[in-house]
N, CA, C and O atoms as a GROMACS GRO file, in nm:
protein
  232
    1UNK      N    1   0.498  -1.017   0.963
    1UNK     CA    2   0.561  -1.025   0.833
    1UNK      C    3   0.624  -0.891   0.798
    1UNK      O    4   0.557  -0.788   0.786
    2UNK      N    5   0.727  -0.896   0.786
    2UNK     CA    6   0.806  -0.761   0.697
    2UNK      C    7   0.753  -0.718   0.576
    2UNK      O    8   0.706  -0.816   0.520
    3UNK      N    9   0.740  -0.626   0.516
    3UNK     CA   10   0.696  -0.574   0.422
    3UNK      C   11   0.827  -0.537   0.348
    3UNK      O   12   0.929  -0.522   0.416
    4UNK      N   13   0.833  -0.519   0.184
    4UNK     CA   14   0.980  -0.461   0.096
    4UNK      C   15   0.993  -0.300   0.162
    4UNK      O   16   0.892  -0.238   0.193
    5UNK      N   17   1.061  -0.271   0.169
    5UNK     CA   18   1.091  -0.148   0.214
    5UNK      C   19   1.210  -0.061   0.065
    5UNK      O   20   1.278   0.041   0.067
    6UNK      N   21   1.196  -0.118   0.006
    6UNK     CA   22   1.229  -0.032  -0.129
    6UNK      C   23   1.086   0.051  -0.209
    6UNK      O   24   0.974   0.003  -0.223
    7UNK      N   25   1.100   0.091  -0.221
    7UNK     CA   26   0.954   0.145  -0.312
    7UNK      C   27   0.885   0.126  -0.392
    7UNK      O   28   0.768   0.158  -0.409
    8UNK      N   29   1.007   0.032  -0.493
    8UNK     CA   30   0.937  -0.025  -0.620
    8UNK      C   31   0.823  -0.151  -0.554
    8UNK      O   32   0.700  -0.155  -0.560
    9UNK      N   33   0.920  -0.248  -0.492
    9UNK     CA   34   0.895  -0.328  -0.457
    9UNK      C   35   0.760  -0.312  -0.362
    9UNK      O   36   0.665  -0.383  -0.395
   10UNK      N   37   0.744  -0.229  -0.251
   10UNK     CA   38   0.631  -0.192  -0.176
   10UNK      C   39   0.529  -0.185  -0.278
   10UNK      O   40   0.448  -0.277  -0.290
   11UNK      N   41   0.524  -0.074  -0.359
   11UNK     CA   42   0.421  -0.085  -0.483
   11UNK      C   43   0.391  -0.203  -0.522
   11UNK      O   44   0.277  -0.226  -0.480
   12UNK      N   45   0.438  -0.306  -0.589
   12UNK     CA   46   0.422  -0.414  -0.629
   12UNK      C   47   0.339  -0.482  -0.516
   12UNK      O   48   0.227  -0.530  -0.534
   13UNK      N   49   0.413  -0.481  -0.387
   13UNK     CA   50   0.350  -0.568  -0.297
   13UNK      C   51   0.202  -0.543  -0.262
   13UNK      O   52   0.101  -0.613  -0.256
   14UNK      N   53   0.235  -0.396  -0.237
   14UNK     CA   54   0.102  -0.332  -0.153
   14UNK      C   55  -0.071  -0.351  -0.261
   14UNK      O   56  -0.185  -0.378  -0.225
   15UNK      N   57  -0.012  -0.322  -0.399
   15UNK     CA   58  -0.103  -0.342  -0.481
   15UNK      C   59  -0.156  -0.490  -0.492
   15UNK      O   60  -0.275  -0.520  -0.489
   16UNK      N   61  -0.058  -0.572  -0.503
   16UNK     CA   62  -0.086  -0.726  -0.513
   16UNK      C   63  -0.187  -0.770  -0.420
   16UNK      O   64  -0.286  -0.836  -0.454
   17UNK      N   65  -0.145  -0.711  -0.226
   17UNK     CA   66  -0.284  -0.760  -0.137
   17UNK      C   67  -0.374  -0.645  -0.092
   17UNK      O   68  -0.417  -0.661   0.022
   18UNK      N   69  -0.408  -0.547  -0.146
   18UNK     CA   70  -0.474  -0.500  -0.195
   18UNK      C   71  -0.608  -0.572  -0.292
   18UNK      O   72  -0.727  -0.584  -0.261
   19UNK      N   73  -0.555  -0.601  -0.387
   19UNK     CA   74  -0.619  -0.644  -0.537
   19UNK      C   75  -0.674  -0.824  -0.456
   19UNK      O   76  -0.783  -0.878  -0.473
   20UNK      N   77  -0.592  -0.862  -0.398
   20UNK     CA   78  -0.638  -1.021  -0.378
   20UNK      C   79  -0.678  -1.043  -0.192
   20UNK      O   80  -0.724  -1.146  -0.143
   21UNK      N   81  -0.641  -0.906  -0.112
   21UNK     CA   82  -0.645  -0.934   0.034
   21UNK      C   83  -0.768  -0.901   0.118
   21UNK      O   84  -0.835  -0.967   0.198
   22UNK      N   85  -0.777  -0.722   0.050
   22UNK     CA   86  -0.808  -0.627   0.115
   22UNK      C   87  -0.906  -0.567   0.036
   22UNK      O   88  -0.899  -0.561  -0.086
   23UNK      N   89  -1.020  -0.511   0.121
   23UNK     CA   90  -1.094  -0.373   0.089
   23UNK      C   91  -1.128  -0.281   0.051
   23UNK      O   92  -1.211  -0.241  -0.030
   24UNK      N   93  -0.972  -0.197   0.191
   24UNK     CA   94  -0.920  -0.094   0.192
   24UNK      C   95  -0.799  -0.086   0.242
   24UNK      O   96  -0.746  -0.175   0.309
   25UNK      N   97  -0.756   0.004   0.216
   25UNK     CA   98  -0.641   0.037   0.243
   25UNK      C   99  -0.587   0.021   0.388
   25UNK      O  100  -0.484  -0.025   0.437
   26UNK      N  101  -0.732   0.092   0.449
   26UNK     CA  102  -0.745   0.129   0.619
   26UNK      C  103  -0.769  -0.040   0.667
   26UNK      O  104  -0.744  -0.072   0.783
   27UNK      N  105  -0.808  -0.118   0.590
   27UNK     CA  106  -0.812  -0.227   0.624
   27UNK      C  107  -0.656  -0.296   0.661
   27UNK      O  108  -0.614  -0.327   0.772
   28UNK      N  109  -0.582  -0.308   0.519
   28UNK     CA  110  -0.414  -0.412   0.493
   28UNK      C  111  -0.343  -0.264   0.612
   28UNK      O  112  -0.263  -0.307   0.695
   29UNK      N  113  -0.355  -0.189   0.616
   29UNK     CA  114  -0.295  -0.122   0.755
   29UNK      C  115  -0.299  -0.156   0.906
   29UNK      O  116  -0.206  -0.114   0.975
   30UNK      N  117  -0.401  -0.231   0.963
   30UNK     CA  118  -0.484  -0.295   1.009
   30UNK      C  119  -0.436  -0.389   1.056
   30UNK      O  120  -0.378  -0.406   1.164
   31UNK      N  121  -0.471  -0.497   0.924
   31UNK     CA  122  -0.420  -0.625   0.964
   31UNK      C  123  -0.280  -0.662   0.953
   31UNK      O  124  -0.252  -0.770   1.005
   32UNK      N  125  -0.130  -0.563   0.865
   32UNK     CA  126  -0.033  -0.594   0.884
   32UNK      C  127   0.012  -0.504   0.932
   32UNK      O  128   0.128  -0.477   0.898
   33UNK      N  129  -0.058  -0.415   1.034
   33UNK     CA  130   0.017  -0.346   1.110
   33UNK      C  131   0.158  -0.244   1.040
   33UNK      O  132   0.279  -0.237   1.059
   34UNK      N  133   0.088  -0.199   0.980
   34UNK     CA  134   0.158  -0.083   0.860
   34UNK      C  135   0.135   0.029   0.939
   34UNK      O  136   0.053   0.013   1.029
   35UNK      N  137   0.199   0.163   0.925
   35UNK     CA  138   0.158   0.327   0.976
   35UNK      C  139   0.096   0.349   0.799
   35UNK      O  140   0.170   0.336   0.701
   36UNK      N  141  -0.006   0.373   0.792
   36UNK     CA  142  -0.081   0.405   0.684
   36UNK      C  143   0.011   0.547   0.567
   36UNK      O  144   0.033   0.565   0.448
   37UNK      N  145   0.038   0.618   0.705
   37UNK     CA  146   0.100   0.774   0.653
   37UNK      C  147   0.234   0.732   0.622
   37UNK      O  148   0.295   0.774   0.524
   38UNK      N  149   0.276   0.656   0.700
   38UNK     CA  150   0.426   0.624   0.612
   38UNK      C  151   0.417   0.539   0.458
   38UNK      O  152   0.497   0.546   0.364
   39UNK      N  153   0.322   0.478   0.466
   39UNK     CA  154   0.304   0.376   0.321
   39UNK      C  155   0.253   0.472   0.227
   39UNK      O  156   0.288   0.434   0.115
   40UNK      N  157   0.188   0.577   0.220
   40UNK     CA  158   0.146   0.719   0.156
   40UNK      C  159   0.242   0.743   0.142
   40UNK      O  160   0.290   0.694   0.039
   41UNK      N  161   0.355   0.845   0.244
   41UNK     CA  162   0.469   0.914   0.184
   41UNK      C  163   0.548   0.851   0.128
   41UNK      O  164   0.615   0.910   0.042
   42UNK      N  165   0.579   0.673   0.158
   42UNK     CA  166   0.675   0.638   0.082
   42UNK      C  167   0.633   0.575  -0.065
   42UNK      O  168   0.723   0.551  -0.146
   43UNK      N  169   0.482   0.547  -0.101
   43UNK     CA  170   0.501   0.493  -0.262
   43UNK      C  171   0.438   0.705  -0.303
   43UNK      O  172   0.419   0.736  -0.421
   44UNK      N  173   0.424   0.782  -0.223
   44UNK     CA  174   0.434   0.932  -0.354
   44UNK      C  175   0.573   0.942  -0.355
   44UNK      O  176   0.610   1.019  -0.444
   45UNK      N  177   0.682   0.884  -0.277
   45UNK     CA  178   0.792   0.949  -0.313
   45UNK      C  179   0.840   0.872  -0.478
   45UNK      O  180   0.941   0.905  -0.540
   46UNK      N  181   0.778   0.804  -0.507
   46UNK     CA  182   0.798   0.715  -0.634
   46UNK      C  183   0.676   0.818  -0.729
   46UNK      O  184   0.711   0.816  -0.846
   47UNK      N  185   0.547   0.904  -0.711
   47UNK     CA  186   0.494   0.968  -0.756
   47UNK      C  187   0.364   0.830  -0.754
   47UNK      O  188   0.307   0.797  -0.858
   48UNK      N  189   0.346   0.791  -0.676
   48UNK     CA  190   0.211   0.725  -0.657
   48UNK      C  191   0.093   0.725  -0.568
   48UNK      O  192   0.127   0.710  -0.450
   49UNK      N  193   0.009   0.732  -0.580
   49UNK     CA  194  -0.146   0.790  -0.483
   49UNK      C  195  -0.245   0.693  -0.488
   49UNK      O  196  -0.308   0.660  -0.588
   50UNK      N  197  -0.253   0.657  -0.400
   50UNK     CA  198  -0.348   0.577  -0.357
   50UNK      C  199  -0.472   0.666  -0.364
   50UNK      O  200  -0.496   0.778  -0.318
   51UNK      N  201  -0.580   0.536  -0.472
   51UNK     CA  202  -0.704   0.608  -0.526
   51UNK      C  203  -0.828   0.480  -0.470
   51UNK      O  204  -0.811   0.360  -0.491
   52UNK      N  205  -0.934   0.532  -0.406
   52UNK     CA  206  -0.991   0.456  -0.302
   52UNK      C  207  -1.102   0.448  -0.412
   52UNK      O  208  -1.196   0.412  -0.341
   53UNK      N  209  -1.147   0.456  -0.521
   53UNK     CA  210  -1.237   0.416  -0.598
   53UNK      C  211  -1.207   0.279  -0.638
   53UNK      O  212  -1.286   0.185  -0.630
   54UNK      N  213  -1.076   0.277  -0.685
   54UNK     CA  214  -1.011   0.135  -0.710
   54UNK      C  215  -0.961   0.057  -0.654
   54UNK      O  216  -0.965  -0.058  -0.698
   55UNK      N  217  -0.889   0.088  -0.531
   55UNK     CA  218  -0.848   0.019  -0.368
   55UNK      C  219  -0.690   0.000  -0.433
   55UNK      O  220  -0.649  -0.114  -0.413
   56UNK      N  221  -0.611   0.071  -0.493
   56UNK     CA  222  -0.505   0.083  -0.589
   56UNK      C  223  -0.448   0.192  -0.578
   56UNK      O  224  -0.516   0.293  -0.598
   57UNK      N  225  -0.257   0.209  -0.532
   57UNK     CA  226  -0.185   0.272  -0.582
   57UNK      C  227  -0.155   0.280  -0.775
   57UNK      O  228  -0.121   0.195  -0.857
   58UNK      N  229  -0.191   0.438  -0.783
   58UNK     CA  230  -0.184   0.444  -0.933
   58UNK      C  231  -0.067   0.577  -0.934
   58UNK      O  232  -0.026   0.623  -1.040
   0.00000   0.00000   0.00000
């Protein structure tokens, strides 16, 4: 499956299976075969950080 590759949209997505899919993070990396460090640099370039207390880009 392709993932949005805009940023807004990644956010939206990534949070959505996150919140209803996944664990962790290290997990939805995993199973859709994401580079973890690229999904980091690309939702901070929007100013967002993934916070592992909540399993949520905030």
């Amino acid at each position: 499956m392709m993932i949005p590759k805009d940023p807004v949209m990644l956010l939206s997505y990534i949070n959505t299976q996150l919140r209803d899919h996944y664990s962790s993070l290290e997990e939805l990396c995993r199973s859709l075969d994401v580079d973890k460090e690229w999904l980091i640099s690309s939702l901070a370039g929007i100013d967002y950080r993934y916070e592992e207390e909540i399993n949520q880009f905030i």
